[in-house]
N, C-alpha and C positions, 0 to 999 in steps of 0.2 A: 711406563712413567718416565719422565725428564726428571735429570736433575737437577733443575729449575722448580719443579712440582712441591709442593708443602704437605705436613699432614698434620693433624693431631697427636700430641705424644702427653704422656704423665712421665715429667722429667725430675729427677732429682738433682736439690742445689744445694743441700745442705741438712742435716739434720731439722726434724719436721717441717721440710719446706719443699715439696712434691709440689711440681706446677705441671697445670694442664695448660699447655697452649700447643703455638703452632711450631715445628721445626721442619725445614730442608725434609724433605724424602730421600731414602738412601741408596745413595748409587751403587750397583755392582758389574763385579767386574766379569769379565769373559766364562770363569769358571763358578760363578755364584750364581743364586736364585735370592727371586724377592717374592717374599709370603706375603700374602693379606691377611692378616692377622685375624682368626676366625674368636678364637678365644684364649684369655692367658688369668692364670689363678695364683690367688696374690695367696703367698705362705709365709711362714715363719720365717724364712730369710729376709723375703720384701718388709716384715715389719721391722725387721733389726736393722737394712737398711736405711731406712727411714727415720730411724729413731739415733742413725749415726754412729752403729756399733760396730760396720762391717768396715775389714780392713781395708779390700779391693774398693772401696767410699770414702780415700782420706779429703780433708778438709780443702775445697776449691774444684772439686770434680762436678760434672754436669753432667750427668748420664739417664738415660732411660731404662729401668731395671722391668725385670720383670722374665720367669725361667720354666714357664710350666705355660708351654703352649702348642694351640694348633692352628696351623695354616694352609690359607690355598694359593700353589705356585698363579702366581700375576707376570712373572715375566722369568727367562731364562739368559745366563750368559752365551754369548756365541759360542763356545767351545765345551758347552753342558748337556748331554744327552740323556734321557731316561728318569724326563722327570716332565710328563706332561704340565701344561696349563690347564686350571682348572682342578689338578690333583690337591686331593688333601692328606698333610702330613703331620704326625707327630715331629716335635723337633728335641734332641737330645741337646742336652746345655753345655757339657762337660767334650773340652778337646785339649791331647795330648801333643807337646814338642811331637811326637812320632818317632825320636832315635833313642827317647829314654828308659830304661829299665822297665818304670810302670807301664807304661803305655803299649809297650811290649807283649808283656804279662797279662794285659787287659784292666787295668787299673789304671783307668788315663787320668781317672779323678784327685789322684794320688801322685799326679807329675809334679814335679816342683816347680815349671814351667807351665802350667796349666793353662788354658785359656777360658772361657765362658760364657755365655748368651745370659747378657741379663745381669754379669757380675761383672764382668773386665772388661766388656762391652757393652755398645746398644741392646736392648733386648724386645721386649715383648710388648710395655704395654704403648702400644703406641698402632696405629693402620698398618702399618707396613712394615715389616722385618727383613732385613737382610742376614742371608744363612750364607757365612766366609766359606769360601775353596774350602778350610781345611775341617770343618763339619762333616762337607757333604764328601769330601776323599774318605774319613774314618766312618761314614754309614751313621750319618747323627738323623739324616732326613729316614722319617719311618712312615710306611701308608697306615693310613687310619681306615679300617674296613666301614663299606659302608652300613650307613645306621647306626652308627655310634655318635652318640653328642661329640660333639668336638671340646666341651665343658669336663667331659668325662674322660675324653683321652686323654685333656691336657695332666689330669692323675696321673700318667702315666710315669711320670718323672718323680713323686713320691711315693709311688707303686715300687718301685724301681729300686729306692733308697731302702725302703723296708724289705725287699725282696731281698736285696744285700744283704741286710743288718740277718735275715733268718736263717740265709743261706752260709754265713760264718757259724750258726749252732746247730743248724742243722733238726728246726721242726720239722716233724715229719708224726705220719701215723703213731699214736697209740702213746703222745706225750701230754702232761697236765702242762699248761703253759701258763706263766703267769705276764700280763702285761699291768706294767705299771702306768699310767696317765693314759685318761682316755682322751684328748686332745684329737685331731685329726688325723693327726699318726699315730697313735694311739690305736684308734677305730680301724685303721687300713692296717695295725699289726694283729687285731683282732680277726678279721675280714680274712686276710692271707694265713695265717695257722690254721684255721678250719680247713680254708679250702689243703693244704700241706696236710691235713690228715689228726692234728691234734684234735684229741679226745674231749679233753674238755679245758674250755680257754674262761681264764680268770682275771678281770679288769679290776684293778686299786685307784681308786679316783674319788677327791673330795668332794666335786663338784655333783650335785645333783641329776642337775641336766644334760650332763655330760656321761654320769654313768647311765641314765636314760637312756641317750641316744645310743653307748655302747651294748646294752642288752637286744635294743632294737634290731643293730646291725652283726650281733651274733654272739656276743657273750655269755657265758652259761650263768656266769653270776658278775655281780657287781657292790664292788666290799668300798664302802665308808672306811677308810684308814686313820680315820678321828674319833669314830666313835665304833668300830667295831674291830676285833682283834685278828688283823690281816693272817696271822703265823697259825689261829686256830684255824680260819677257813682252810688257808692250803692246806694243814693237814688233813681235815674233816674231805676234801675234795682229791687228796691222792692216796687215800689209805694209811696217811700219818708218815708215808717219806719225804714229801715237800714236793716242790715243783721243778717239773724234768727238765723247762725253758724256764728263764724268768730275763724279761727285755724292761730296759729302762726307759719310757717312751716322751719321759720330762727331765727337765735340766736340772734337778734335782739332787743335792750331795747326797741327804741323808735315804734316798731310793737307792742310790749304785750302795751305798752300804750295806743298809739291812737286805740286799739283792744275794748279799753270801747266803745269810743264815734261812732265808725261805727257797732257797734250791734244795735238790734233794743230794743224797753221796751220787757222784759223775752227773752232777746239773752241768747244763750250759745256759752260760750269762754275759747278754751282749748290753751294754752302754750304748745306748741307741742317741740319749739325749746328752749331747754336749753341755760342761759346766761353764760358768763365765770366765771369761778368759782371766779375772784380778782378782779369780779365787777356784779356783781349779783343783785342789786338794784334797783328799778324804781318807778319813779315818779307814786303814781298809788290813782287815786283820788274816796274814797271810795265811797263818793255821788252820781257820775255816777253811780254805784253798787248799790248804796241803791234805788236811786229814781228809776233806770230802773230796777230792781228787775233783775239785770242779776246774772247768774252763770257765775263764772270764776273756770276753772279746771286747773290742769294740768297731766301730765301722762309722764311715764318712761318707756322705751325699751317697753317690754313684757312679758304674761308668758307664759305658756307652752298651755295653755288652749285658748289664743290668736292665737298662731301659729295653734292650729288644725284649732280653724278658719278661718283660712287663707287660711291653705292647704286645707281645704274644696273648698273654693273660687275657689283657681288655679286650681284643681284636678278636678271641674266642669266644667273648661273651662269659666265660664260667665265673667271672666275676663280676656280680653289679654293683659298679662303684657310681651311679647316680642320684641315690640320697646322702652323697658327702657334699654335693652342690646344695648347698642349703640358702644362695644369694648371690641375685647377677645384679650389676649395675651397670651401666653406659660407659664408655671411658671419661666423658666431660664428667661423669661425678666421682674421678677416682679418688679422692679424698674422703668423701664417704663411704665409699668400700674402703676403706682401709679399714677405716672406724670399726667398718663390721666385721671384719678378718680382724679386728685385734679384741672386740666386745667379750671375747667369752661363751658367745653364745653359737657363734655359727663353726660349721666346721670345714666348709671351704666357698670362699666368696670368689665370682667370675665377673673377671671385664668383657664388655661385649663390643668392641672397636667399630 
């Protein structure tokens, strides 16, 4: 492609004002690659920024968001080896300064320098994506084995997030788990404990159709917390000690609360789901914490070294994450897929560029 060439993007200009038109096609440089953008899935970030809540989105920015994708390499820079044309690749969002503490560490998501596909930059929903130098230096491009949707891979980045959040408590064989909100994340903290080995995985969700889909996709039960007494079932469900994980999977105050008293003594409890930033506070009673000797975590997106494992995960097959695509739309209608990623009903909606 010339940098003269156009394409279609869903650009944002402002709170609810996502415009489908044409922009410039993105030039790269020597050490970059240009994806064709096979498929990108719009999540709970893309809605926030959209609705103008996201800081990297202040007021007068024009960018094309979009952080959960797969592509296939269309062009290479002169000085880029080991990345045919025609390959298809998972792309990690999250890239570190590279001389910082975190990023060191393997927490590049955690740099205070951060950069990001989709957040601080161009991203996804758009034909064509350009993947910066320093993506492809820190290992952000990942193959996608073939036979995998590329719908599916693009999970692979809130695969990733959840794989973090479990990997700080440490699910594993022969624990009662409890996930609270079965939202999309939700269902993929459901999804990943089984496969880790817990015994039996307990979803809290108001929502009808949502604890539906999470028995579907592997919950042993599924508890009404309006109308049925959430603290009876975990006992009834671990022998009357509580629950060995308990993840917070909605932005929820009064969930990270009552998250003390339905752990069991040495529970781990990770804050999965971020509060809003102009009320951030909760009631949170340390003695629970002391006397039951629990861990409370919490954990942020992901990094790069999360996503491989992730894509290890997908790329194995041992997990099907294919009925989380519950809706693909074209890119020219991405305003209606928004709609549908913010409805309530679907648990992950794809643009098809």
């Amino acid at each position: 492609m010339s940098v003269n060439d156009t394409m279609l993007a869903a650009v944002y200009h402002g709170p609810e004002d996502l415009r489908v038109e044409r922009v410039p096609a993105p030039a790269i440089g020597p050490d970059e690659a240009l994806l064709r953008v096979l498929r990108a899935n719009i999540c709970g970030t893309d809605l926030r920024i959209l609705h103008g809540g996201h800081r990297h989105f202040p007021p007068g920015v024009a960018r094309i968001p979009g952080h959960e994708v797969v592509g296939e390499v269309v062009a290479v820079g002169e000085r880029l080896a080991g990345y045919p044309l025609g390959g298809r690749y998972f792309v990690a969002p999250n890239m570190g300064r590279g001389d910082s503490r975190e990023t060191i560490s393997g927490n590049n998501n955690l740099d205070p320098h951060f950069e990001a596909i989709g957040i601080t930059m161009d991203g996804a929903f758009a034909e064509y994506m350009r993947v910066p130098a320093a993506a492809i230096r820190q290992g952000n491009l990942m193959p996608v084995a073939e036979g995998v949707d590329p719908a599916v891979a693009a999970l692979i980045e809130p695969l990733a997030c959840v794989w973090r959040g479990q990997n700080k408590i440490g699910v594993g064989a022969g624990d009662v788990a409890l996930v609270m909100g079965a939202g999309p994340i939700g269902v993929l903290h459901v999804m990943l404990a089984r496969l880790r080995g817990a015994t039996r995985v307990i979803v809290s969700e108001p929502a009808a159709g949502r604890r539906a889909q999470a028995l579907a996709l592997g919950a042993d039960r599924a508890v009404d917390p309006r109308s049925e007494d959430l603290a009876a079932v975990i006992a009834d469900e671990s022998g009357g000690r509580g629950a060995d994980v308990v993840i917070t999977a909605a932005p929820v105050k009064a969930l990270q609360e009552q998250a003390l008293d339905l752990a069991a003594v040495g529970g781990r409890i990770n804050y999965f789901g971020g509060l809003a930033k102009d009320d951030p506070y909760i009631r949170f009673n340390s003695n629970t914490v002391h006397y039951k000797e629990l861990i409370v975590t919490g954990t942020t997106a992901c990094s790069t070294y999360d996503c491989l494992r992730a894509a290890e995960i997908v790329n194995s097959g041992r997990l099907d994450l294919a009925p989380l695509i519950t809706a693909a739309f074209p890119l020219a209608e991405a305003n209606a897929a928004f709609a549908a990623a913010a409805d309530g009903r679907n648990l992950r909606v794809t643009l098809i560029p």
